[in-house]
N, CA, C and O atoms as a CHARMM CRD file, in Angstrom:
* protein
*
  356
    1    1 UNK  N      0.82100  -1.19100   0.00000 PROA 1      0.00000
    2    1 UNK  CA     0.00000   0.00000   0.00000 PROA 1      0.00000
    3    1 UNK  C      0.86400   1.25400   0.00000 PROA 1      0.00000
    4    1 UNK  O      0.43600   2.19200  -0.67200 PROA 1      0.00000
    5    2 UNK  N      2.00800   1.41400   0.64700 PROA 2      0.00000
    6    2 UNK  CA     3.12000   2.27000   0.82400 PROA 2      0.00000
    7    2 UNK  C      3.68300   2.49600  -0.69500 PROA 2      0.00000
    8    2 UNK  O      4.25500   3.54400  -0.99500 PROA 2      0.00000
    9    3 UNK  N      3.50700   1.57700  -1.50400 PROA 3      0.00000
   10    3 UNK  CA     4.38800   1.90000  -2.69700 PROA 3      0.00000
   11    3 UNK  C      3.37300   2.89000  -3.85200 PROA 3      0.00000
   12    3 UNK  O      3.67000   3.80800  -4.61700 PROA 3      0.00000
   13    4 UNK  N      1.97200   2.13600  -3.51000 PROA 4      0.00000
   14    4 UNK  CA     0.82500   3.09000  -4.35400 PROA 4      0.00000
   15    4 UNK  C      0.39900   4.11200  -4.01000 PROA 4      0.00000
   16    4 UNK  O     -0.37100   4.73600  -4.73900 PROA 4      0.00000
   17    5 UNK  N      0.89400   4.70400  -2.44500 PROA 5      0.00000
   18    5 UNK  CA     0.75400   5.65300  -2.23100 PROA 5      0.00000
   19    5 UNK  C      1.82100   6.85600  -2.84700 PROA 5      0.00000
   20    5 UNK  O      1.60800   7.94600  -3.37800 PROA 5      0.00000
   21    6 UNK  N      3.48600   5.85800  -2.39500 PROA 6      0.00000
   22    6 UNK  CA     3.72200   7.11700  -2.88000 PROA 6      0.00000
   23    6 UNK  C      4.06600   7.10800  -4.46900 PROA 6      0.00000
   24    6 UNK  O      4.73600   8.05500  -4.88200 PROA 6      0.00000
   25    7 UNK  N      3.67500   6.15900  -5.34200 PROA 7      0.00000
   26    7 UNK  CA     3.27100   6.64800  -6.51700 PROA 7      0.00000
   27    7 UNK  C      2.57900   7.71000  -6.59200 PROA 7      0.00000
   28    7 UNK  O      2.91800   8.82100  -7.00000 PROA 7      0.00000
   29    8 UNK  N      1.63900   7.36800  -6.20800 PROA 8      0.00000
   30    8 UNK  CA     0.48200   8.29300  -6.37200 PROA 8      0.00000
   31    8 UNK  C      0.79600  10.12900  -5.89500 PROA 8      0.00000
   32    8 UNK  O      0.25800  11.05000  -6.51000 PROA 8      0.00000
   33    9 UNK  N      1.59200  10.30700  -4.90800 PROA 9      0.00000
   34    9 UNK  CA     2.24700  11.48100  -4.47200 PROA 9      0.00000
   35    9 UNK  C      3.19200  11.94500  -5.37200 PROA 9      0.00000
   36    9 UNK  O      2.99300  13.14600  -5.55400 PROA 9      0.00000
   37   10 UNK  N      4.17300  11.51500  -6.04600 PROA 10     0.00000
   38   10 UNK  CA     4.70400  11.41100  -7.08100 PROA 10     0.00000
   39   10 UNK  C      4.19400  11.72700  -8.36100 PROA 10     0.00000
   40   10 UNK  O      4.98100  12.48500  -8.92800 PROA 10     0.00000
   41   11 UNK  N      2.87500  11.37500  -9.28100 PROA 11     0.00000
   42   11 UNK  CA     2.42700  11.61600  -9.91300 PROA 11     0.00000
   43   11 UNK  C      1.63100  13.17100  -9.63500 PROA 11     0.00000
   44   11 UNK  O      1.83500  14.15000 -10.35300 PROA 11     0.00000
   45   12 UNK  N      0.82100  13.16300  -8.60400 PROA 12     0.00000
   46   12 UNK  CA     0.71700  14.22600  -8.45400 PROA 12     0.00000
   47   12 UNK  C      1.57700  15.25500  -8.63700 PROA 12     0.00000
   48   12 UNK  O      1.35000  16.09300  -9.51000 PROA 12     0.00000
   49   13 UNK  N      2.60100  15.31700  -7.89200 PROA 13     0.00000
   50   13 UNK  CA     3.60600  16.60400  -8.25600 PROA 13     0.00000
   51   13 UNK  C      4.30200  16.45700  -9.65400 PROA 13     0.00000
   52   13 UNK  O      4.86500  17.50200  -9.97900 PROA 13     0.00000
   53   14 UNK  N      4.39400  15.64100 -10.38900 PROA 14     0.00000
   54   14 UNK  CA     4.47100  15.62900 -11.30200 PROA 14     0.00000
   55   14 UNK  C      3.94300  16.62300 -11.93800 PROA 14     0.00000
   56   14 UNK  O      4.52900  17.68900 -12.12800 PROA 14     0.00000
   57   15 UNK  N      2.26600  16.23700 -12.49400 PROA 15     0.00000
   58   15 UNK  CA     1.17800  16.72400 -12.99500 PROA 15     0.00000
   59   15 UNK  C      1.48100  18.23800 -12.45800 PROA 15     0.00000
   60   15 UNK  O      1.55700  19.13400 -13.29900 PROA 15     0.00000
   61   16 UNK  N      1.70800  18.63500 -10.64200 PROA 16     0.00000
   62   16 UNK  CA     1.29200  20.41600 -10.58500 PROA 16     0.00000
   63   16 UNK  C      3.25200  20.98700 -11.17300 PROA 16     0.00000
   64   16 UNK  O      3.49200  22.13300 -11.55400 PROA 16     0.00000
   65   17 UNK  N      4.03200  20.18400 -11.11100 PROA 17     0.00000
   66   17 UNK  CA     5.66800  20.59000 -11.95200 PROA 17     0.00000
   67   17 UNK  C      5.23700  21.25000 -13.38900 PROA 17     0.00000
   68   17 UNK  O      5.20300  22.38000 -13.87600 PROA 17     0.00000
   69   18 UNK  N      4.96400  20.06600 -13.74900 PROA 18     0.00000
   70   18 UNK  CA     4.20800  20.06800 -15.57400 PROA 18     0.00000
   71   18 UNK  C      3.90700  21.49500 -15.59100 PROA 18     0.00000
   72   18 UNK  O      4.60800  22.46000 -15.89400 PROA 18     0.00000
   73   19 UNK  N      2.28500  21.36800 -15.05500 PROA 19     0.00000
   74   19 UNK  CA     1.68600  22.43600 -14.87800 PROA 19     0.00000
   75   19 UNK  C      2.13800  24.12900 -14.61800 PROA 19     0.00000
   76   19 UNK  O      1.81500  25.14500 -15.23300 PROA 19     0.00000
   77   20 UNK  N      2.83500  23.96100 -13.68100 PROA 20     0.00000
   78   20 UNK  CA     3.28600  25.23300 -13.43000 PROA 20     0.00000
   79   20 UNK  C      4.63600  25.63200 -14.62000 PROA 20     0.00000
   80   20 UNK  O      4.91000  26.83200 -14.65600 PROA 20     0.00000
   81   21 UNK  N      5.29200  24.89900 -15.36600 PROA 21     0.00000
   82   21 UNK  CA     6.27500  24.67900 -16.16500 PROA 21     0.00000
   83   21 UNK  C      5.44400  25.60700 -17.82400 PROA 21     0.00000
   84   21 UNK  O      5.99900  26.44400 -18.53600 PROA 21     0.00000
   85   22 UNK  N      4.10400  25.07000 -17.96100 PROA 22     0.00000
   86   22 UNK  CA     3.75500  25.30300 -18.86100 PROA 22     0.00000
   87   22 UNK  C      3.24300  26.30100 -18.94300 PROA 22     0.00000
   88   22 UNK  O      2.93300  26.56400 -20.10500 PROA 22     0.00000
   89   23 UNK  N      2.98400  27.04100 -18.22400 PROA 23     0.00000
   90   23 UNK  CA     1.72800  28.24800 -17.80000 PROA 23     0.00000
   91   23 UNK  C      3.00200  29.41200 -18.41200 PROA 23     0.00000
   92   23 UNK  O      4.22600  29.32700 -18.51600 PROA 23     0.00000
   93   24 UNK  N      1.95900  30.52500 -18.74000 PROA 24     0.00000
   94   24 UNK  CA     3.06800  31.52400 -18.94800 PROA 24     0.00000
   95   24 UNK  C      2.74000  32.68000 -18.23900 PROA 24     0.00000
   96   24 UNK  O      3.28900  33.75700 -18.47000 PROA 24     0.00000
   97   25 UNK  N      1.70600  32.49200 -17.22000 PROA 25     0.00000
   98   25 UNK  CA     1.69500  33.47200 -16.02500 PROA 25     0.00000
   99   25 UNK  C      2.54900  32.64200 -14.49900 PROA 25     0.00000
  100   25 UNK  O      2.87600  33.31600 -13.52300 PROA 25     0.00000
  101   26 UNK  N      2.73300  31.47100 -14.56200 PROA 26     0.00000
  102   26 UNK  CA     2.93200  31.21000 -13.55800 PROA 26     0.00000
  103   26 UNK  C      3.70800  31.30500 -12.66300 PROA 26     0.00000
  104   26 UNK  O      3.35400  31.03100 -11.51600 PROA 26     0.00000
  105   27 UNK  N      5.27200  31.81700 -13.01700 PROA 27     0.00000
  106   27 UNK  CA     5.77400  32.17600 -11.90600 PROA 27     0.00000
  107   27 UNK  C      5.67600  33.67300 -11.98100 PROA 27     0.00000
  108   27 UNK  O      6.26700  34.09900 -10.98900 PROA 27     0.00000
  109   28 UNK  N      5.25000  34.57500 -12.62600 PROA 28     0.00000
  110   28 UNK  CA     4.40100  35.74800 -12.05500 PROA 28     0.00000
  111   28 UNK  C      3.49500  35.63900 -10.93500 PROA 28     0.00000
  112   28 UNK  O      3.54800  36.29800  -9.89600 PROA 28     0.00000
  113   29 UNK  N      2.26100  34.32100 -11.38900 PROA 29     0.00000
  114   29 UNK  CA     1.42000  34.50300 -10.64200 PROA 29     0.00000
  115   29 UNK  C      2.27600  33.98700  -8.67800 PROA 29     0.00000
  116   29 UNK  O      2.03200  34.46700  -7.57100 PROA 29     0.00000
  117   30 UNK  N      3.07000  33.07600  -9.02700 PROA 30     0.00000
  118   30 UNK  CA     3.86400  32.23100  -7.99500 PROA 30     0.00000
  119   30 UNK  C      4.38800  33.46000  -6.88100 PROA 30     0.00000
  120   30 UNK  O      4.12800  33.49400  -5.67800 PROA 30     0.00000
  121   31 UNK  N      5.30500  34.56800  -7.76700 PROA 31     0.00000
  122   31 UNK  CA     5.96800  35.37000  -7.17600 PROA 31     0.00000
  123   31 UNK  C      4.53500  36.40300  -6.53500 PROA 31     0.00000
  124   31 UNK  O      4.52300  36.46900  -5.30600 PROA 31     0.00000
  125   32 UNK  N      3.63300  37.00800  -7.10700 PROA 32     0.00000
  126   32 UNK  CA     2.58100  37.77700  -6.62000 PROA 32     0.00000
  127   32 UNK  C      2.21200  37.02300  -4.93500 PROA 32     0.00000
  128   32 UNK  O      2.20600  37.73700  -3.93200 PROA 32     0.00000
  129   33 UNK  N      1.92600  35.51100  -4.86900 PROA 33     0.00000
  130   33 UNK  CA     1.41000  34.67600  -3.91700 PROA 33     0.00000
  131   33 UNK  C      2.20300  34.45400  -2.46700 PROA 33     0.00000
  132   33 UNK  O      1.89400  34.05200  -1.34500 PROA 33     0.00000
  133   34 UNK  N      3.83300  35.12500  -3.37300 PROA 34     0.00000
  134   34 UNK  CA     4.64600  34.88500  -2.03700 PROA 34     0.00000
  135   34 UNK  C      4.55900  36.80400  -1.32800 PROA 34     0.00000
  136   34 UNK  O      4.34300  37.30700  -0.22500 PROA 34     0.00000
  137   35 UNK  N      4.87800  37.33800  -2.76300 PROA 35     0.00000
  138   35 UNK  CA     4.56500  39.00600  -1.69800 PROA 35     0.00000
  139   35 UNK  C      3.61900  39.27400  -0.88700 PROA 35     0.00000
  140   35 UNK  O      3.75000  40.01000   0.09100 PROA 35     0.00000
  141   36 UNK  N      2.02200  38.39600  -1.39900 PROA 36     0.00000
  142   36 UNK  CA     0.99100  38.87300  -0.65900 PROA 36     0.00000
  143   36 UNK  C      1.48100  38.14800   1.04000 PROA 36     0.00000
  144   36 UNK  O      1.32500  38.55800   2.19000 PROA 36     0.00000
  145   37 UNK  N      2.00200  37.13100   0.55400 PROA 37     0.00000
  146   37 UNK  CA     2.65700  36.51600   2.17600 PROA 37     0.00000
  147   37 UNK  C      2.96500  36.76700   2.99400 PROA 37     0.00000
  148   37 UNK  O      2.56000  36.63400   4.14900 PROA 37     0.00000
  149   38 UNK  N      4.56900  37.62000   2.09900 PROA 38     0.00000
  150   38 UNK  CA     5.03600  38.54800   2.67500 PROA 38     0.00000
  151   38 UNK  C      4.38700  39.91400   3.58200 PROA 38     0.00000
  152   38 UNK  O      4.65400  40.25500   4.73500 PROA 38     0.00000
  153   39 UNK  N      3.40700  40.55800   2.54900 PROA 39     0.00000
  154   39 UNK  CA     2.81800  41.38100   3.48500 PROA 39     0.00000
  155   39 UNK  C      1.86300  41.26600   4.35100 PROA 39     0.00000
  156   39 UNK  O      1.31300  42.04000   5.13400 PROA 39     0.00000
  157   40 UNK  N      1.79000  40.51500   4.16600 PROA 40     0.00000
  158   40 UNK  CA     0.55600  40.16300   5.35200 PROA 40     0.00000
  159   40 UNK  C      0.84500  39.26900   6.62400 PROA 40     0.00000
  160   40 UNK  O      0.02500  39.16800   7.53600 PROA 40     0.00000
  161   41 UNK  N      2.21500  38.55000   6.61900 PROA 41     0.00000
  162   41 UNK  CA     2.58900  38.14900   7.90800 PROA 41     0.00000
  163   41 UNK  C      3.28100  38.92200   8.11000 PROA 41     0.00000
  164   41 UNK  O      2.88500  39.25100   9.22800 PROA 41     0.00000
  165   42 UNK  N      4.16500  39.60500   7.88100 PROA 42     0.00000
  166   42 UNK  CA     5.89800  40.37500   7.99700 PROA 42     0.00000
  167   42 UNK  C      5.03600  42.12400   8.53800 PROA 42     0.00000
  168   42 UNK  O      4.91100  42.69100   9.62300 PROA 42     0.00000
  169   43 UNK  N      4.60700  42.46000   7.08600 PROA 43     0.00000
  170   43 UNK  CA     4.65600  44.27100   7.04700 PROA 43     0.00000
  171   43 UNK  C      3.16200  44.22100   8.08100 PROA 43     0.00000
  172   43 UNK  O      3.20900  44.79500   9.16900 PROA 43     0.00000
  173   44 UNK  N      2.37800  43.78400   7.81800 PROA 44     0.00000
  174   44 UNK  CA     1.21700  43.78900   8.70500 PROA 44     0.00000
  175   44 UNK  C      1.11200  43.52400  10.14100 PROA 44     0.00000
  176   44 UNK  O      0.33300  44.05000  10.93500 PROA 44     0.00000
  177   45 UNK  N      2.09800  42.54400  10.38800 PROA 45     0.00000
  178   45 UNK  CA     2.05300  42.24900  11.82600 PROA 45     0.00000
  179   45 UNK  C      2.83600  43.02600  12.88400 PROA 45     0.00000
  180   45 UNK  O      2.58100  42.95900  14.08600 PROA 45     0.00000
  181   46 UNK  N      3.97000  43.89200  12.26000 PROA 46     0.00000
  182   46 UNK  CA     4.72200  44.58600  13.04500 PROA 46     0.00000
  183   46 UNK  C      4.18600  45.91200  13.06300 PROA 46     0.00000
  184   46 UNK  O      4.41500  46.49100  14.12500 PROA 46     0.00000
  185   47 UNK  N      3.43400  46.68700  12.07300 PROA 47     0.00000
  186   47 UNK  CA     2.74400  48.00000  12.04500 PROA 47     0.00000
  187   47 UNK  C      1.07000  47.99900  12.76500 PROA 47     0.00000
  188   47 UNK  O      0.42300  49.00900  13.04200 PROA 47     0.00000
  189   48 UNK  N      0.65100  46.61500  12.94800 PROA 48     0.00000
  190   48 UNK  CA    -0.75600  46.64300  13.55000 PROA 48     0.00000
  191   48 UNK  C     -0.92900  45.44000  14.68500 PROA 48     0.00000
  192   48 UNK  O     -1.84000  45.35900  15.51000 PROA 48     0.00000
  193   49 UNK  N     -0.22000  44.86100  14.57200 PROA 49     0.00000
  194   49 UNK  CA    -0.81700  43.47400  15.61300 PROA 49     0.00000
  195   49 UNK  C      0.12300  43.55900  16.49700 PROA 49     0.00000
  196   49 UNK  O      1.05400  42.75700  16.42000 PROA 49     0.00000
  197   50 UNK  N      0.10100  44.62900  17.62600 PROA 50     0.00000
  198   50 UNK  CA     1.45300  44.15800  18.74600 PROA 50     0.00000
  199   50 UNK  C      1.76700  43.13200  19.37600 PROA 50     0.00000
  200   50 UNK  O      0.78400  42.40300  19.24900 PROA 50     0.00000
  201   51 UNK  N      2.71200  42.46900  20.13600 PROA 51     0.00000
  202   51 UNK  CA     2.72500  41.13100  20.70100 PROA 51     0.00000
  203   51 UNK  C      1.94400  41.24400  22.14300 PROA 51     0.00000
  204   51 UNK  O      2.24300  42.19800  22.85900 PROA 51     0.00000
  205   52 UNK  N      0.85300  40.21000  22.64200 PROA 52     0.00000
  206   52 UNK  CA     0.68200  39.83000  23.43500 PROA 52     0.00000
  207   52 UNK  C      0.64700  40.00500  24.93900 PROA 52     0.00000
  208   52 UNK  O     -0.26500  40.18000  25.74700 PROA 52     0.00000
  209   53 UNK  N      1.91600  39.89900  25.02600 PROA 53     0.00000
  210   53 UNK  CA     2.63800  39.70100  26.02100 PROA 53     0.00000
  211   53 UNK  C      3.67900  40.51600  26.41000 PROA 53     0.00000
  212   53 UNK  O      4.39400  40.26600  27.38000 PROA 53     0.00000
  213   54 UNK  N      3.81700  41.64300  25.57400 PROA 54     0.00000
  214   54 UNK  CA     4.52200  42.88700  25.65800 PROA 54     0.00000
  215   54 UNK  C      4.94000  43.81500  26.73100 PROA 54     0.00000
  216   54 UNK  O      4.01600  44.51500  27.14400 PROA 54     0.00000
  217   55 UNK  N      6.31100  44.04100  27.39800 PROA 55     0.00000
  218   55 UNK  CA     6.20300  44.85700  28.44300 PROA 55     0.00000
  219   55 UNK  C      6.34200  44.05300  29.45500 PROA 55     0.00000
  220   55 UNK  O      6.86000  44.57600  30.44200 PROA 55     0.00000
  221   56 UNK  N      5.82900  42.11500  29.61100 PROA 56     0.00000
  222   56 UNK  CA     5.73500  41.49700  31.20600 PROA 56     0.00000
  223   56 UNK  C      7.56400  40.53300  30.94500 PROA 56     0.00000
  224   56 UNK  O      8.23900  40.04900  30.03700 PROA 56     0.00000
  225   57 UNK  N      7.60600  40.73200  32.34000 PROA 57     0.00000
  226   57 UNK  CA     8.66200  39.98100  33.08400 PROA 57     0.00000
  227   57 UNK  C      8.53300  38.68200  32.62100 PROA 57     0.00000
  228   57 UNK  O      7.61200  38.28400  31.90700 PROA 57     0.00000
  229   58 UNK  N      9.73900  37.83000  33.15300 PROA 58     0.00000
  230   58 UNK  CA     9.61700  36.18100  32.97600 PROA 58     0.00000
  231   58 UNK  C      8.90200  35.72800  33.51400 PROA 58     0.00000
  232   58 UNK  O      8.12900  34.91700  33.00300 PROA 58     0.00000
  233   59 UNK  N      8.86900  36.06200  34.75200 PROA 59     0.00000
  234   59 UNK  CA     7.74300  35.81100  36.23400 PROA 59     0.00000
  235   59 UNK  C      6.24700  35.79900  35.58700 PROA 59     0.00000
  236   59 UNK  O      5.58600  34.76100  35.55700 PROA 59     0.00000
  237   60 UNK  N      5.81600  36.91200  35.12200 PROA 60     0.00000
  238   60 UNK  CA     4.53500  37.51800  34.71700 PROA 60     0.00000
  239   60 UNK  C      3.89900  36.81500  33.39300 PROA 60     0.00000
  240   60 UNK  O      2.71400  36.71500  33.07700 PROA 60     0.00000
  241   61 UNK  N      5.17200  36.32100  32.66200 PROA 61     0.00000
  242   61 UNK  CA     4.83900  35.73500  31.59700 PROA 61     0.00000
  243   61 UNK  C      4.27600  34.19600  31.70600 PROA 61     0.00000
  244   61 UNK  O      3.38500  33.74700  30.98300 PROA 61     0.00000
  245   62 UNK  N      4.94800  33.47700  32.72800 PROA 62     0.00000
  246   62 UNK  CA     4.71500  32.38900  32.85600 PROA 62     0.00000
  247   62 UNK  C      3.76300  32.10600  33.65800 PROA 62     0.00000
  248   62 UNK  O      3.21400  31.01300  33.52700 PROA 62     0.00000
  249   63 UNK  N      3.28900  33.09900  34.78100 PROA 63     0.00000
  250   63 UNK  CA     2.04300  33.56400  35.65100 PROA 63     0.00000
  251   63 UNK  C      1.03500  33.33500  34.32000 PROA 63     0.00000
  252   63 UNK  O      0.29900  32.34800  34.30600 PROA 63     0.00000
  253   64 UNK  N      1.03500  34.10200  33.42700 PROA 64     0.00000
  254   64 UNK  CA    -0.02000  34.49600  32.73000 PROA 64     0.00000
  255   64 UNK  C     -0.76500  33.37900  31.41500 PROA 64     0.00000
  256   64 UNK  O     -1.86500  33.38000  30.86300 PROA 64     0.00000
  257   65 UNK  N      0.73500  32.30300  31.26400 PROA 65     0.00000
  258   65 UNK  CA     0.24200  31.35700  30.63100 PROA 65     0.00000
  259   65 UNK  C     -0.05200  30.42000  30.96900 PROA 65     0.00000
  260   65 UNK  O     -0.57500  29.57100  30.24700 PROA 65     0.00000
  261   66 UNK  N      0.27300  30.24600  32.55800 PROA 66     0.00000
  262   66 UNK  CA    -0.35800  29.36800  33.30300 PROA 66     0.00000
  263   66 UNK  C     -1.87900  29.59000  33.81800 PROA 66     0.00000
  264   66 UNK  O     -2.76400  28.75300  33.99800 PROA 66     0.00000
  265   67 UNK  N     -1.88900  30.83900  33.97400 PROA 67     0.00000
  266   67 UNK  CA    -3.78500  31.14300  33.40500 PROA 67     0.00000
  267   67 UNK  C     -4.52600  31.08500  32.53100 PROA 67     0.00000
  268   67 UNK  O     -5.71500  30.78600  32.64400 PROA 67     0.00000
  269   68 UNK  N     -4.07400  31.30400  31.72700 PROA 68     0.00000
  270   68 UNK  CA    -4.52600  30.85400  30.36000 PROA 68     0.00000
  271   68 UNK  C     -5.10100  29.09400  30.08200 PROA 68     0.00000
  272   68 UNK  O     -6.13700  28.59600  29.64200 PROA 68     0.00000
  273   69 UNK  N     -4.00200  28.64200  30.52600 PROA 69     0.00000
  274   69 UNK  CA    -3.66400  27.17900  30.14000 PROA 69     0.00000
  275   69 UNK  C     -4.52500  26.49300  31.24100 PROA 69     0.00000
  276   69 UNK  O     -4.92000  25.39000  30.86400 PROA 69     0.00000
  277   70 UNK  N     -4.85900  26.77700  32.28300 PROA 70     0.00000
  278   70 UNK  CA    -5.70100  26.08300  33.38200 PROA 70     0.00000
  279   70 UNK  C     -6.96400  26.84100  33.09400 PROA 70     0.00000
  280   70 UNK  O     -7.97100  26.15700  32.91200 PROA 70     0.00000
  281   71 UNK  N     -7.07200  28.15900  33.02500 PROA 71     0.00000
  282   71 UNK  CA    -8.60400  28.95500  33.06700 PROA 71     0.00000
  283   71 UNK  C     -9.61000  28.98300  31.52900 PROA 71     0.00000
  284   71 UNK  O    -10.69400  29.50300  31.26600 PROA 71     0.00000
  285   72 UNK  N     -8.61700  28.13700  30.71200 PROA 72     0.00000
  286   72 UNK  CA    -9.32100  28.27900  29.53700 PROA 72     0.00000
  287   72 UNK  C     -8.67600  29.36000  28.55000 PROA 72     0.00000
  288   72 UNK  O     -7.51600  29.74300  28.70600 PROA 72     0.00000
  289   73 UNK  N     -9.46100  29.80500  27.57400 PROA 73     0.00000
  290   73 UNK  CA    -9.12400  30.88500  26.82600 PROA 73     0.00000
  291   73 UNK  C     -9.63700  32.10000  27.11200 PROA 73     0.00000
  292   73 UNK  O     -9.15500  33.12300  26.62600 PROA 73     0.00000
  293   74 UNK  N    -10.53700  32.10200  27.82700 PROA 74     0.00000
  294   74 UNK  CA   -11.14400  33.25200  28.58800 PROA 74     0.00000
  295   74 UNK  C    -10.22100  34.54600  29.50200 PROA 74     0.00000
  296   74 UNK  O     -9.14400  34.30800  30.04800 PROA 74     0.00000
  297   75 UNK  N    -10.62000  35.34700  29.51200 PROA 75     0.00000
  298   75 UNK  CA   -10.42400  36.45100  30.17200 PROA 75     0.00000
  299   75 UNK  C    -11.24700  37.38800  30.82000 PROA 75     0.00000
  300   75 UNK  O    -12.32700  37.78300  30.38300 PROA 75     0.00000
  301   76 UNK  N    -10.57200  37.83000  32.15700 PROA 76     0.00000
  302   76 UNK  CA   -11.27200  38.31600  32.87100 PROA 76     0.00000
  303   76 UNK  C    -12.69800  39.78200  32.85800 PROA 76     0.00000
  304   76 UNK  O    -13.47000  40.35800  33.62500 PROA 76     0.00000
  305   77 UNK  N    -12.22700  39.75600  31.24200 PROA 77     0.00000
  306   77 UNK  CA   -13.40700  41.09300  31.02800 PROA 77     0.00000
  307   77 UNK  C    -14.29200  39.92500  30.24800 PROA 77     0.00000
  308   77 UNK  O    -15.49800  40.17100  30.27500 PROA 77     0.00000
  309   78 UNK  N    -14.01400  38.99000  29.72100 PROA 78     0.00000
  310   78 UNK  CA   -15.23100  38.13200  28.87200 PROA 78     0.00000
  311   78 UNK  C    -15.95300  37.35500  29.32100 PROA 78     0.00000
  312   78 UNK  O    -15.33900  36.45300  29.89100 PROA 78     0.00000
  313   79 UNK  N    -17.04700  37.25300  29.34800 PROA 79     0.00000
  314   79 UNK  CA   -18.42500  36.64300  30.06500 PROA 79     0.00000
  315   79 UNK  C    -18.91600  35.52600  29.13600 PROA 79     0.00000
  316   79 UNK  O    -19.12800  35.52400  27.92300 PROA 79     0.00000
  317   80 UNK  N    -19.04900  34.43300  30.21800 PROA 80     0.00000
  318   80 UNK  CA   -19.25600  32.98500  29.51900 PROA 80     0.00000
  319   80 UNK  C    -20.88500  33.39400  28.46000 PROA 80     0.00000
  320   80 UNK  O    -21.79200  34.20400  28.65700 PROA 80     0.00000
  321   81 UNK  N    -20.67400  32.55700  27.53600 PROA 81     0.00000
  322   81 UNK  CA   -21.99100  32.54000  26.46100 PROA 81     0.00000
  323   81 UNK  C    -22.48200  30.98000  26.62600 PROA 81     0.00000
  324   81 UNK  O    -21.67900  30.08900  26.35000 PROA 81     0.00000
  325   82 UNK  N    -23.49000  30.73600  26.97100 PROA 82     0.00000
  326   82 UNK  CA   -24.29700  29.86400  26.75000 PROA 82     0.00000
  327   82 UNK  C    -24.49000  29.49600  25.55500 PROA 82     0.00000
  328   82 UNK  O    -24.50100  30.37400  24.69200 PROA 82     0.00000
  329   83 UNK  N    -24.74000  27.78700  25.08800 PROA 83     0.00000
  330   83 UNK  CA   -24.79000  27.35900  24.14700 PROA 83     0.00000
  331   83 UNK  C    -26.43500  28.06100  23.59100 PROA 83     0.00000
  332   83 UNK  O    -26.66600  27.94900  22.38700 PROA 83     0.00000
  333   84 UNK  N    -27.20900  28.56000  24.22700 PROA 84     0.00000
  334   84 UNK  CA   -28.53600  28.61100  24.10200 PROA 84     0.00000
  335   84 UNK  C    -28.20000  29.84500  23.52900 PROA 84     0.00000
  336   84 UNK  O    -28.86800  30.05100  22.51600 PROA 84     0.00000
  337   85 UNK  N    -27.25100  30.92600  23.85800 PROA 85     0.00000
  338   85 UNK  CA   -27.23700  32.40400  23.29800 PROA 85     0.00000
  339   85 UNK  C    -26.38000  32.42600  22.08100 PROA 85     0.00000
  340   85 UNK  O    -26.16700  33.42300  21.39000 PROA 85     0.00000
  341   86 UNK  N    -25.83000  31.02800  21.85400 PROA 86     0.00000
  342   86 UNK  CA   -25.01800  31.40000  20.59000 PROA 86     0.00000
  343   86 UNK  C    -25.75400  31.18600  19.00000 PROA 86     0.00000
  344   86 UNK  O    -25.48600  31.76800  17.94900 PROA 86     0.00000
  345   87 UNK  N    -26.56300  30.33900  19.22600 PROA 87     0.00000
  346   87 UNK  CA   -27.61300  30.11600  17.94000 PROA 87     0.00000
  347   87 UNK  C    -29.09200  31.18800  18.22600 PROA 87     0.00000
  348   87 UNK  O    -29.96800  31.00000  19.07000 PROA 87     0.00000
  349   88 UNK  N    -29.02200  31.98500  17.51900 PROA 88     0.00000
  350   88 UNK  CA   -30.30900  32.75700  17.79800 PROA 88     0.00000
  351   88 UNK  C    -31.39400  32.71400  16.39000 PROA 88     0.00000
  352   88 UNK  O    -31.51400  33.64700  15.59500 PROA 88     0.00000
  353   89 UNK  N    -32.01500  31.60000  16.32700 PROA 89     0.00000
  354   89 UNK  CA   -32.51000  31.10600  15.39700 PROA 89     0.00000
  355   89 UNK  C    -33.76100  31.77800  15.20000 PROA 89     0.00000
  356   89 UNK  O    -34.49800  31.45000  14.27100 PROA 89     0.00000
């Protein structure tokens, strides 16, 4: 079963090699797919999404993921939702 599988994995990349080989947008389109990547993990995350955990001690840090990690994902300003309030049919 191991051998038809990885035939079969094999052929596949084959077929998307081929494919992308033949196209005459494709490593345009390839290179466009990695900038949008780029900006959106790299340039986006350092100008809008600050870290977390920013500003705390070692102490504070490990305090805080040990709350996390025992209390759930919750936080102390967020109020439990009932399964009954989440479908409002």
């Amino acid at each position: 079963m191991a051998k038809g599988l990885k035939q079969s994995a094999v052929a596949v990349w084959h077929f998307y090699r081929d494919a992308f080989r033949n196209m005459t947008w494709g490593r345009t389109l390839v290179w466009l797919i990695l900038l949008k990547f780029f900006i959106l993990f790299a340039i986006l995350r350092v100008f809008f999404f600050k870290p977390a955990m920013a500003g705390l001690d070692e102490a504070e840090r490990s305090r805080v993921v040990g709350e996390r990690l025992v209390g759930g994902s919750q936080t102390e300003t967020e109020t439990p939702v009932s399964p009954s309030q989440t479908y409002n049919l």
